[in-house]
Structures are given as C-alpha cells and as structure tokens.
KEKE-657286 format. One record per residue (C-alpha): residue in three letters; chain; x, y, z. Coordinates in steps of 0.5 Angstrom, whole numbers. Example, Ala and Ser with C-alpha at 12.3 -4.5 7.8 and 13.67 -1.06 7.14 Angstrom:
BEGIN
<nuti residuo="ala" cadena="A" xx="25" yy="-9" zz="16"/>
<nuti residuo="ser" cadena="A" xx="27" yy="-2" zz="14"/>
This chain:
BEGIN
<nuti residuo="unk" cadena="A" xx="-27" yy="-78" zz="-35"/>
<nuti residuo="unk" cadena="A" xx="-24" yy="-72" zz="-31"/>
<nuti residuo="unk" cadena="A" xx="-18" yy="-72" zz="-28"/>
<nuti residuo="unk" cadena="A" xx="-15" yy="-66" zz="-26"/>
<nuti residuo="unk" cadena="A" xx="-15" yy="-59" zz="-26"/>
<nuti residuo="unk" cadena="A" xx="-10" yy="-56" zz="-32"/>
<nuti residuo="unk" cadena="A" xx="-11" yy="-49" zz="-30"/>
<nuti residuo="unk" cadena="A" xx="-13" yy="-44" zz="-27"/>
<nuti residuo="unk" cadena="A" xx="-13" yy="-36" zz="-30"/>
<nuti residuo="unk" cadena="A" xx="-10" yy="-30" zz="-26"/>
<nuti residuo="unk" cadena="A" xx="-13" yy="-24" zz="-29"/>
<nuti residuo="unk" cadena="A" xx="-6" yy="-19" zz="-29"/>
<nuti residuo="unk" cadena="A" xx="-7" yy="-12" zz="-34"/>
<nuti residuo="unk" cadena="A" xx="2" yy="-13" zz="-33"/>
<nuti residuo="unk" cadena="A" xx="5" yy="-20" zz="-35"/>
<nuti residuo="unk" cadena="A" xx="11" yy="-17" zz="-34"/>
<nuti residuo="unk" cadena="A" xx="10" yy="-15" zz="-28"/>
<nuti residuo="unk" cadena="A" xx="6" yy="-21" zz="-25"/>
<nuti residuo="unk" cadena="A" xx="11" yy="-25" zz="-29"/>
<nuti residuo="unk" cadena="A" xx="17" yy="-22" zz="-24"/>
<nuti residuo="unk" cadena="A" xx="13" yy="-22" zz="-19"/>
<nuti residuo="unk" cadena="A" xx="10" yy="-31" zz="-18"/>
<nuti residuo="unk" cadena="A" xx="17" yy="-32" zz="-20"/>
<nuti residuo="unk" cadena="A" xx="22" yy="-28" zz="-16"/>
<nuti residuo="unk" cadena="A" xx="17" yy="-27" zz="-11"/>
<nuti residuo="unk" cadena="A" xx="14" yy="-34" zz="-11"/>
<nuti residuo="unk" cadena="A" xx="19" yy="-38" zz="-14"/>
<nuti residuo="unk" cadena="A" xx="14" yy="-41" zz="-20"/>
<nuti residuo="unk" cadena="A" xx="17" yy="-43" zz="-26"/>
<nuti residuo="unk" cadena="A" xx="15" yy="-42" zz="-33"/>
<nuti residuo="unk" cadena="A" xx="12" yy="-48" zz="-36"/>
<nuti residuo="unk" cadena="A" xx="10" yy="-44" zz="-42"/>
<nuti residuo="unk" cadena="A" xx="12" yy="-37" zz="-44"/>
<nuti residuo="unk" cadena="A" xx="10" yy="-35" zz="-52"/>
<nuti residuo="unk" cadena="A" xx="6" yy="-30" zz="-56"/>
<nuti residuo="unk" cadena="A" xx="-1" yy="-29" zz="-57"/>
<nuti residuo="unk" cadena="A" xx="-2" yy="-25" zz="-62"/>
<nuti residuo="unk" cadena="A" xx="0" yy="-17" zz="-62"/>
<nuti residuo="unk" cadena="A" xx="2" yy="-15" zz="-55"/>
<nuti residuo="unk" cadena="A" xx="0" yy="-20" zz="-51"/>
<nuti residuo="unk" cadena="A" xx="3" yy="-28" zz="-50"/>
<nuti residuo="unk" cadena="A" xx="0" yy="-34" zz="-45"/>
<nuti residuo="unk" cadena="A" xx="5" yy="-35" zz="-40"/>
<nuti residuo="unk" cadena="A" xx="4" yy="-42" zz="-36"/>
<nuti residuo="unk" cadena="A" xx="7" yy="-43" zz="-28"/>
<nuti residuo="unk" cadena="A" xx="9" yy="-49" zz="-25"/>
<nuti residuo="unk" cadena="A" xx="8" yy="-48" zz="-18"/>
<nuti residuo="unk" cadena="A" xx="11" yy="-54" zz="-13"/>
<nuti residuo="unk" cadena="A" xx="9" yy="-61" zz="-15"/>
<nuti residuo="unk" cadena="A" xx="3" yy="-59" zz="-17"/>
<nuti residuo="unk" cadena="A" xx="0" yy="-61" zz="-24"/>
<nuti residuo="unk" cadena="A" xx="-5" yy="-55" zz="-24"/>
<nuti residuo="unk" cadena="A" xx="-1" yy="-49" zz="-27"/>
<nuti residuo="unk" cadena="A" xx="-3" yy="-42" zz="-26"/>
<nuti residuo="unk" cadena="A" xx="-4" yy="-37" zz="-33"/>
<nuti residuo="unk" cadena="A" xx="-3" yy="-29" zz="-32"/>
<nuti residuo="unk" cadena="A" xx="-8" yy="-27" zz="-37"/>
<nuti residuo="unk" cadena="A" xx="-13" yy="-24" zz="-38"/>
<nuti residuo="unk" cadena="A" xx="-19" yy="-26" zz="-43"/>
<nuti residuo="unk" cadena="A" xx="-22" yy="-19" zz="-47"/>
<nuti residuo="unk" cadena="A" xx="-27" yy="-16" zz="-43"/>
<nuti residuo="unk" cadena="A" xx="-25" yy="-19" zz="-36"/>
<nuti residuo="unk" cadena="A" xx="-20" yy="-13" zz="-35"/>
<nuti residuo="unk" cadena="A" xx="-25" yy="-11" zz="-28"/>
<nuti residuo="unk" cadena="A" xx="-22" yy="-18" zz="-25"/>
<nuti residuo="unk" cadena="A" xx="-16" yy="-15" zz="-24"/>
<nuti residuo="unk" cadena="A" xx="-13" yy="-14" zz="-16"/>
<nuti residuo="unk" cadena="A" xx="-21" yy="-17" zz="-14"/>
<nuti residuo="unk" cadena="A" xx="-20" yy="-23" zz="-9"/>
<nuti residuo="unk" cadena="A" xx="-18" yy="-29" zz="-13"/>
<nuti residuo="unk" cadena="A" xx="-24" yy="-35" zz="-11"/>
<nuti residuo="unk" cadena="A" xx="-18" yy="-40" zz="-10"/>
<nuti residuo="unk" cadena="A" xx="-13" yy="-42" zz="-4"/>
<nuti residuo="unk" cadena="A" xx="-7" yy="-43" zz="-5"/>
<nuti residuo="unk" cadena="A" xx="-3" yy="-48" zz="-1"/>
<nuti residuo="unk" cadena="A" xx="3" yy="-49" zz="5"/>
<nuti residuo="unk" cadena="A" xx="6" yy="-53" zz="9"/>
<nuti residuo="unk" cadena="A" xx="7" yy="-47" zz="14"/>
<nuti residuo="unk" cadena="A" xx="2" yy="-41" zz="13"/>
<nuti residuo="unk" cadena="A" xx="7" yy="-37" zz="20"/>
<nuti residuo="unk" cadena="A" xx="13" yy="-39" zz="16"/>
<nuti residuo="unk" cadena="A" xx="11" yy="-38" zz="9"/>
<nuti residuo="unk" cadena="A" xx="8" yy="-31" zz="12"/>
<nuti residuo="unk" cadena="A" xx="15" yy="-29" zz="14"/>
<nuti residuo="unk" cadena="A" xx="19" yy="-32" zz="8"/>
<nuti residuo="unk" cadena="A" xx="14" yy="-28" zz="3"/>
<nuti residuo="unk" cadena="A" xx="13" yy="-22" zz="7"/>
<nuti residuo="unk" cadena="A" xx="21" yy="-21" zz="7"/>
<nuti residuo="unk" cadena="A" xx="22" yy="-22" zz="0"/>
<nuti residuo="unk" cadena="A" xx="17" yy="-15" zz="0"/>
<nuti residuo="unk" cadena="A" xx="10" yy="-19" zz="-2"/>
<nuti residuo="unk" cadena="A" xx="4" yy="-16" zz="2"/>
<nuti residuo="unk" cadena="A" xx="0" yy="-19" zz="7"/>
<nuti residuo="unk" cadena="A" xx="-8" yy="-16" zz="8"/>
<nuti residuo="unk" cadena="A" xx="-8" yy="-21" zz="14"/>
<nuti residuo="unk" cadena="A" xx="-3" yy="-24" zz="18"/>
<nuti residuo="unk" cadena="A" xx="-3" yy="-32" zz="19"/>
<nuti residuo="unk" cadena="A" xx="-10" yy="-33" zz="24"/>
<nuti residuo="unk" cadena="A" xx="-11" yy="-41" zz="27"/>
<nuti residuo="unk" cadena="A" xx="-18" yy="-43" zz="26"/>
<nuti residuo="unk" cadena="A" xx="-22" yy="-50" zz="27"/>
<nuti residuo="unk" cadena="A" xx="-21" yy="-52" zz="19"/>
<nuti residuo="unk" cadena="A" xx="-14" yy="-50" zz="20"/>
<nuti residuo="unk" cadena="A" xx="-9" yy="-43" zz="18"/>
<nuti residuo="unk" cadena="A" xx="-10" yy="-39" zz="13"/>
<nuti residuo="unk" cadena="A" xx="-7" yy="-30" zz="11"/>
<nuti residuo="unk" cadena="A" xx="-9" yy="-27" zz="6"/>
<nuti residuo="unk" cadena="A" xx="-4" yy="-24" zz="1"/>
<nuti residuo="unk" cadena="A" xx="-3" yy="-19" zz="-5"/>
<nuti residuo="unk" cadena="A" xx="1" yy="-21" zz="-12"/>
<nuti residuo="unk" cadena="A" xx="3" yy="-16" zz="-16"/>
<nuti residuo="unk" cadena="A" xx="-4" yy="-13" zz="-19"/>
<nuti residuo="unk" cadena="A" xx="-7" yy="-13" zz="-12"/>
<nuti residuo="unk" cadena="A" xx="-11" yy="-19" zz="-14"/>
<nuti residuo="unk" cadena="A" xx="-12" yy="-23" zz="-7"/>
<nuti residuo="unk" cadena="A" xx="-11" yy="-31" zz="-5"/>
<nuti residuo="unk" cadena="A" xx="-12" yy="-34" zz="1"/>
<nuti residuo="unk" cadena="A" xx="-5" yy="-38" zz="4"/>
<nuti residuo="unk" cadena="A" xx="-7" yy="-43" zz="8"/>
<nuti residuo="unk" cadena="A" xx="-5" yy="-50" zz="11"/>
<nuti residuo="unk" cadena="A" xx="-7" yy="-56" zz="15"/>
C-alpha cells in the first residue's frame, strides 16, 4: 500500500542557484546531490522532520513551470514569525501573513519565482 509522499519536484532552470537559495535561505539540507547526465544532477532536500523531500529539477519539456505558483503548501509552526525570519534573510514575500477561519497562510517566492504558500494552524 501507499505510505507516504517521497517527493515532490520543483521545477527551477538554475540548480545552483535554487540549491543556494532552499539551503541558505531555507535551512533544507541535501539528501541527495549527483549527476544526471551531461549539465544536469537530481538534488534531493530534507526539510525539518519531514520524510518528503523536495527535487530542483525540472523534467525535459516542463521548463514553462518554472516561477509558476507551486500547487502545494508548506508548513510552519508561526507564519508571523517565520514571515520575519525569511523576510530578513532576503526571501520575497507576494503576501504578507493574513488570519483566515482555516488558519494562516503568506505567500513567498524562491529563488526561480516559483510561488508556495506558507501556512500554519
């Protein structure tokens, strides 16, 4: 049976620069990091205690998803303090932190311009 999700693609047309971007920025780790043929490599993150991991990579022909809104959210334990932390550290915000009845959520921008929702209880 299915147990979990193991991964979830972010498309990115820099690895390098999404690479610096979810580590420094983000505090992800690198689970995976290795060459995938010529002048590209599949670079797996760790985020928190999460067992899904995110992938920069983008599939051949999906180079018009990169800087699109991402169809997922990520989670928080603050969006307010998270929001200020990130926002100090440079990340871009579309939205600022905004209460709503199913709970919090901002919306911020990597490093490719790809969208997510922050968002916590």
């Amino acid at each position: 049976m299915i147990t979990h999700l193991k991964f979830m693609s972010v498309p990115v047309a820099d690895q390098d620069r999404a690479l610096k971007f979810y580590t420094e920025k983000l505090g992800f780790k690198v689970a995976t990091d290795q060459q995938m043929g010529p002048g590209r490599r599949w670079i797996e993150l760790r985020m928190g205690k999460a067992e899904t991991r995110l992938v920069l990579f983008t599939m051949d022909g999906e180079e018009g998803r990169v800087g699109t809104r991402m169809n997922c959210s990520l989670a928080c334990d603050d969006v307010g303090e998270t929001f200020r932390q990130l926002s100090e550290r440079g990340v871009e915000f579309v939205s600022p932190p905004a209460k709503q009845p199913w709970g919090t959520f901002a919306i911020m921008k990597d490093s490719e311009g790809n969208q997510f929702v922050l968002g916590s209880d």
